[in-house]
C-alpha positions as CSV (number, residue, x, y, z in Angstrom):
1,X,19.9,-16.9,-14.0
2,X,21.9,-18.6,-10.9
3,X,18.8,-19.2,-9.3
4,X,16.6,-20.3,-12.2
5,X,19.0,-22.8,-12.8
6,X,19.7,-24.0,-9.1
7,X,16.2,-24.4,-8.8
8,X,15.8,-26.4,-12.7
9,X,17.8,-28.7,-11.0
10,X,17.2,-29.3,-7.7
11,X,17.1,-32.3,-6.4
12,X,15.3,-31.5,-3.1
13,X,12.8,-29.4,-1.7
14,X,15.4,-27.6,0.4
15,X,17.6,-27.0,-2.8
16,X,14.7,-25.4,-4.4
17,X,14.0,-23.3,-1.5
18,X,18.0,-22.1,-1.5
19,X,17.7,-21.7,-4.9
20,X,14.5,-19.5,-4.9
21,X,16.3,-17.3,-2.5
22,X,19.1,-16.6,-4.5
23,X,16.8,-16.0,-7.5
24,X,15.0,-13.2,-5.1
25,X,18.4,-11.5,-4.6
26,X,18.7,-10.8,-8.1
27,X,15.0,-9.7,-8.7
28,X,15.3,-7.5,-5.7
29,X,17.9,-5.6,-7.2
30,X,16.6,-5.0,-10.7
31,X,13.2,-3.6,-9.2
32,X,15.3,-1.6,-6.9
33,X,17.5,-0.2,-9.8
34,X,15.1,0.3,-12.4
35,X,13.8,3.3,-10.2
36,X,17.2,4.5,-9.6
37,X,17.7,4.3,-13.2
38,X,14.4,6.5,-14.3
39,X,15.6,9.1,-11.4
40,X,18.8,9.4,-12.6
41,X,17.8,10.3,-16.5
42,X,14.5,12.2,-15.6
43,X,13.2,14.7,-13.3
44,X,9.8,16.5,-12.8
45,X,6.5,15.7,-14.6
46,X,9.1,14.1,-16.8
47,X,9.9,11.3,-14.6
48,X,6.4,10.6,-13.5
49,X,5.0,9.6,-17.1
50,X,8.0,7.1,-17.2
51,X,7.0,5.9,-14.0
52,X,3.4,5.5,-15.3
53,X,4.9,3.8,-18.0
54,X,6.6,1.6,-15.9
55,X,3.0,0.5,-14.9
56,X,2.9,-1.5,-17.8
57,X,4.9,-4.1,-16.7
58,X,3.6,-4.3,-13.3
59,X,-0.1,-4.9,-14.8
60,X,0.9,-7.0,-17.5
61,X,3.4,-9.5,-15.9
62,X,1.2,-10.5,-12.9
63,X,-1.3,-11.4,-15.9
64,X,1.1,-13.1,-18.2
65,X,3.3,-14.9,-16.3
66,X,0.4,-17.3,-14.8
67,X,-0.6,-17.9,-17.8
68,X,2.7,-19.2,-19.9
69,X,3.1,-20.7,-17.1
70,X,0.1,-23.2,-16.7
71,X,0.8,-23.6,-20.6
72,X,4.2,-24.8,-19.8
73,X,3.2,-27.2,-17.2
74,X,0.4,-28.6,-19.9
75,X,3.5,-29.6,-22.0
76,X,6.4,-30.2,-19.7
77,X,7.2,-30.7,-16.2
78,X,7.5,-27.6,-13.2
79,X,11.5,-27.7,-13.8
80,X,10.8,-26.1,-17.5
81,X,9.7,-23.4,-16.0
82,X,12.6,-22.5,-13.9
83,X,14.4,-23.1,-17.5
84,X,12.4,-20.9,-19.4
85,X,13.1,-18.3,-16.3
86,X,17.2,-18.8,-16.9
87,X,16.3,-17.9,-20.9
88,X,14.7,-14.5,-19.7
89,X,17.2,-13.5,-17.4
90,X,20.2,-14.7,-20.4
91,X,18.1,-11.9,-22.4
92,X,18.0,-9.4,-19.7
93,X,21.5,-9.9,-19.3
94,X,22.0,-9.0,-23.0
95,X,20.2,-6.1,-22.9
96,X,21.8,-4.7,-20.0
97,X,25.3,-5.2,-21.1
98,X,24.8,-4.0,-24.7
99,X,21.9,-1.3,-24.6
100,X,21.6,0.1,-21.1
101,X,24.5,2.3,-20.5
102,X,25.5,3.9,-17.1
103,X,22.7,6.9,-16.2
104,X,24.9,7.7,-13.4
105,X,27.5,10.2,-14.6
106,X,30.7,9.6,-13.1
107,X,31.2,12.7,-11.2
108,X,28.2,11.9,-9.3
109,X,29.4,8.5,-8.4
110,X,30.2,7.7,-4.5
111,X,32.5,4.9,-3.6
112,X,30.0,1.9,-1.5
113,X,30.8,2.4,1.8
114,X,29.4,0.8,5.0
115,X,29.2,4.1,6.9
116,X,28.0,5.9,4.4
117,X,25.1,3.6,3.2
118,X,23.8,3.7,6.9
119,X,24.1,7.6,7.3
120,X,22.3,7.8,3.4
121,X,19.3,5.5,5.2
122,X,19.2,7.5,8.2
123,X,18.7,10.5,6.4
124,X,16.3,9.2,4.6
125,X,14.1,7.6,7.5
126,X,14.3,11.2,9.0
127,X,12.9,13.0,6.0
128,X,9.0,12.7,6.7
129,X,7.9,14.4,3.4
130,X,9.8,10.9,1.6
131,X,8.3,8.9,3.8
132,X,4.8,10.3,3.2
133,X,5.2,9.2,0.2
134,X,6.9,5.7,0.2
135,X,4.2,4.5,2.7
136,X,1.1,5.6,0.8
137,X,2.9,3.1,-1.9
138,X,3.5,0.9,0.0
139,X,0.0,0.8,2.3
140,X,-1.9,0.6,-1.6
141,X,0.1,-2.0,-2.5
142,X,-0.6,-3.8,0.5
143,X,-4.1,-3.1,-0.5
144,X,-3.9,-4.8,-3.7
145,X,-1.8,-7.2,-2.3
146,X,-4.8,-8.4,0.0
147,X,-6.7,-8.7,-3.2
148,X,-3.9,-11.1,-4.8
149,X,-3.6,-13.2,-2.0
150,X,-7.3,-13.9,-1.0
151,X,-9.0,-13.1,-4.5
152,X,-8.7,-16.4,-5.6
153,X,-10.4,-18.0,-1.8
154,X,-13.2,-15.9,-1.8
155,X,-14.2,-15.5,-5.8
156,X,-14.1,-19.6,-6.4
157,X,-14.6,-20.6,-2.9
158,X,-17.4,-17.6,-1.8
159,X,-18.9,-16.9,-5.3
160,X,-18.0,-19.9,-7.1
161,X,-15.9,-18.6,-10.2
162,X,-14.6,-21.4,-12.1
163,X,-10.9,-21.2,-12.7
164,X,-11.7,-19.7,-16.3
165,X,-13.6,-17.2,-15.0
166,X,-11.4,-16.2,-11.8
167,X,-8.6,-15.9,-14.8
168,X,-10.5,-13.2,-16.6
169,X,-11.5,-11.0,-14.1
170,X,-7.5,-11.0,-12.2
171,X,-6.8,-9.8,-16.3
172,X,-9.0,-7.3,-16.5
173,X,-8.0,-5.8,-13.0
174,X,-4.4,-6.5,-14.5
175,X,-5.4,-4.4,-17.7
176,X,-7.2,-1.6,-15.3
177,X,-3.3,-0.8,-13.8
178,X,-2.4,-0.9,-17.0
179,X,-4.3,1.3,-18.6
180,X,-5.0,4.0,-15.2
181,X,-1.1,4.1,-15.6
182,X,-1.1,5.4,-19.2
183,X,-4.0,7.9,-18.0
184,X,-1.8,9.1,-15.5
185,X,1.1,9.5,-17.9
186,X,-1.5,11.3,-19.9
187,X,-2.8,13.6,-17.0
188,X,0.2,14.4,-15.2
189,X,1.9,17.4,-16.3
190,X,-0.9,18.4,-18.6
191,X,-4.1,18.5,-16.2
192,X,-2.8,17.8,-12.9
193,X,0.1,17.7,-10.7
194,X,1.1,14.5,-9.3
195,X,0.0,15.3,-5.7
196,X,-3.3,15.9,-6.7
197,X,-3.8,12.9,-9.0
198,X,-2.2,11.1,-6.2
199,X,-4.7,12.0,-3.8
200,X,-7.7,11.3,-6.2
201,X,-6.5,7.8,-7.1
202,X,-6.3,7.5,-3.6
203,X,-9.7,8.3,-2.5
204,X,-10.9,6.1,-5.5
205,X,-8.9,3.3,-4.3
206,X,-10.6,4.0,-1.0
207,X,-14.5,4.0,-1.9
208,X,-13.7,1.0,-3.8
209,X,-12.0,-0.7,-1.2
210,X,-15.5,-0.1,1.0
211,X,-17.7,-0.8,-1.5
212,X,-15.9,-4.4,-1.4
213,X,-16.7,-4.6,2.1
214,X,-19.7,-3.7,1.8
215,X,-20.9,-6.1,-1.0
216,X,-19.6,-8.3,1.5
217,X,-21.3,-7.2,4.8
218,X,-24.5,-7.0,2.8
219,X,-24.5,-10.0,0.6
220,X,-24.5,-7.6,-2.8
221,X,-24.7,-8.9,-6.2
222,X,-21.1,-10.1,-7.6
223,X,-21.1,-8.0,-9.9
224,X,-21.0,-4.9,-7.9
225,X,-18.6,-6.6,-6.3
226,X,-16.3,-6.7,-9.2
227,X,-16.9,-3.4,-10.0
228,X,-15.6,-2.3,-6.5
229,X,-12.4,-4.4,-7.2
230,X,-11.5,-2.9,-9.9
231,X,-11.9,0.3,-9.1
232,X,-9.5,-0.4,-6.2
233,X,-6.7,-2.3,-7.7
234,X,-6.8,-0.3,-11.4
235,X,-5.7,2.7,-9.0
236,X,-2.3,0.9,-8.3
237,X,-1.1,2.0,-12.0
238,X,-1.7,6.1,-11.2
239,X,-0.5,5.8,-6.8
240,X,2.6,4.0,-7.8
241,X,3.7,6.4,-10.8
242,X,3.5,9.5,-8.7
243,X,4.3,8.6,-5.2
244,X,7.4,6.9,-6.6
245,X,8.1,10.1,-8.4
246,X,7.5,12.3,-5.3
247,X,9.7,10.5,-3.4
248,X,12.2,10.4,-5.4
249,X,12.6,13.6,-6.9
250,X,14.2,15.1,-4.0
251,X,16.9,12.5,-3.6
252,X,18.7,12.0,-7.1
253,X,22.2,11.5,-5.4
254,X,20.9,8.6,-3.4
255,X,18.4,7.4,-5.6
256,X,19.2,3.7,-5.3
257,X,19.3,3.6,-1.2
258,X,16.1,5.7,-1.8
259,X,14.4,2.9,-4.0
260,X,15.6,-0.2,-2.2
261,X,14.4,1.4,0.8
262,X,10.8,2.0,-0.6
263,X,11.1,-1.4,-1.9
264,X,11.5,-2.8,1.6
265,X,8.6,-0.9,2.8
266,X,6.3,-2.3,0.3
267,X,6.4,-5.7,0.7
268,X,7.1,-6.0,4.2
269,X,3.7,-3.9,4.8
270,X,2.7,-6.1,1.6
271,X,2.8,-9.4,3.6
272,X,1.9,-8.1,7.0
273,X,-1.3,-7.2,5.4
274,X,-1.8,-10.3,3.8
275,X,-0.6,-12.1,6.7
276,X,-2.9,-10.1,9.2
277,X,-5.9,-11.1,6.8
278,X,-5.6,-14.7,7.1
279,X,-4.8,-15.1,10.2
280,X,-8.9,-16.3,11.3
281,X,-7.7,-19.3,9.2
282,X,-10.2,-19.1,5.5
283,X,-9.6,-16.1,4.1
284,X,-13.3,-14.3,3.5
285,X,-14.7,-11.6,1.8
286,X,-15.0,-9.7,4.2
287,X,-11.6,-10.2,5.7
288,X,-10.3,-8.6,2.4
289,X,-12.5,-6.2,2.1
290,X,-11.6,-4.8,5.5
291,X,-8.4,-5.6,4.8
292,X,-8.1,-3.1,2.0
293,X,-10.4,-0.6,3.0
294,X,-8.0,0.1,6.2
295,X,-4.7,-0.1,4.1
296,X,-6.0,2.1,1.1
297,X,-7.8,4.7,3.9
298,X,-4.5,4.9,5.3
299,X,-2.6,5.5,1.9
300,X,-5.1,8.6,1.9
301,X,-5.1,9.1,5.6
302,X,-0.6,9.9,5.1
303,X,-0.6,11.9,2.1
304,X,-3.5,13.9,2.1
305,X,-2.3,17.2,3.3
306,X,-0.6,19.3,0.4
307,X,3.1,19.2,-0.2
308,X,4.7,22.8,2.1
């Protein structure tokens, strides 16, 4: 709320850029503790069709938000929309301090500590079957991160979408996460464990991933092309669910230094993936599609053999 309103009112870029920072402290730590949260009430197949419903948001708000805000800016000026940000964060607020009580019992509670933050990291770096896990999330969400950044250069710029048209087709790859996430609520538990689902949605996300190279190598029709996409990104909604639950499970008494930590990995691999793709200057089809063939292949590549 800080933030949102530092930036509302700044009166330079520089204050806007202070104020954006601050505004990414506090929506670091609510992705970081929403995870904590889910491993603290839930455990097992259990935990995993939260995650997946978790999904929801993370298909829905990258679709929405761009959206209400273009509508915003068709009414107001940019500064509104750092306001209306302040009003969602006063209802967050809300909600948090009236109907989200403490999951953390007390007797499992550990006072914050500098030493023992750094020894609950190191023991968590060390524990390769966690780490399996928190990079194949965070290498497919580099790969679909690669698609967000350089979706919008080479579908308008190399196959001329018109803005209308580039909108509907980032929705419908929004609504595939979406709805893969519900299948994997569905699935897991039921049909499938969530290493094997993981690896499926993995290899999925990989022949996708070279079929969008491809189409690009060969000059294939665009809608091929699209199909490819969404085959790739949709699988963000089932990876996510279950290799946040895998990596989780076996760390409920440091479940927040176990989410911020898998948080870190994510974007920083996130934006040296998208950083690596642009660096040839125009981002291109190709560059993309190589792009998230070698991050998706390499989701695969660290989680394929079976759980000991």
């Amino acid at each position: 709320m800080a933030g949102s309103l530092w930036c509302a009112l700044a009166p330079t870029v520089g204050y806007l850029i202070a104020g954006r920072i601050l505004q990414s402290l506090g929506a670091a730590a609510g992705t970081v503790l929403a995870r904590a949260i889910v491993r603290d009430l839930f455990s097992g197949s259990a935990m995993t069709r939260f995650f997946s419903t978790l999904m929801v948001v993370n298909g829905v708000a990258p679709v929405v938000a761009p959206v209400i805000g273009g509508q915003l800016l068709t009414l107001t000026t940019w500064r509104a929309v750092f306001l209306a940000l302040a009003a969602v964060g006063a209802i967050l607020l809300l909600a948090v301090v009236f109907a989200l009580p403490e999951s953390l019992p007390h007797v499992n509670r550990a006072p914050a500590h500098l030493c023992t933050t750094l020894r609950t990291f190191r023991s968590l770096v060390t524990d390769l079957l966690y780490l399996r896990y928190v990079l194949a999330a965070a290498l497919m969400f580099a790969a679909v991160f690669a698609y967000i950044s350089g979706s919008s250069f080479v579908l308008q710029d190399t196959y001329g979408l018109t803005a209308q048209q580039f909108s509907i087709v980032f929705g419908l790859n929004g609504l595939g996460i979406v709805l893969l996430g519900q299948v994997s609520a569905w699935l897991v538990g039921r049909a499938v464990d969530e290493h094997t689902l993981l690896r499926v949605s993995l290899i999925v996300a990989t022949l996708g991933s070279a079929g969008v190279l491809t189409c690009a190598l060969l000059g294939l029709p665009l809608p091929l092309l699209l199909t490819c996409l969404f085959l790739a990104v949709s699988m963000l909604g089932i990876v996510l669910a279950n290799a946040t639950s895998l990596a989780l499970s076996d760390h409920g008494s440091a479940a927040g230094a176990a989410s911020s930590l898998q948080g870190l990995l994510q974007f920083l691999v996130g934006g040296l993936a998208a950083s690596a793709m642009s660096l040839p200057g125009q981002v291109t089809a190709v560059a993309m599609g190589t792009t998230m063939t070698i991050c998706a292949s390499a989701a695969l590549t660290v989680v394929y053999p079976r759980r000991s």
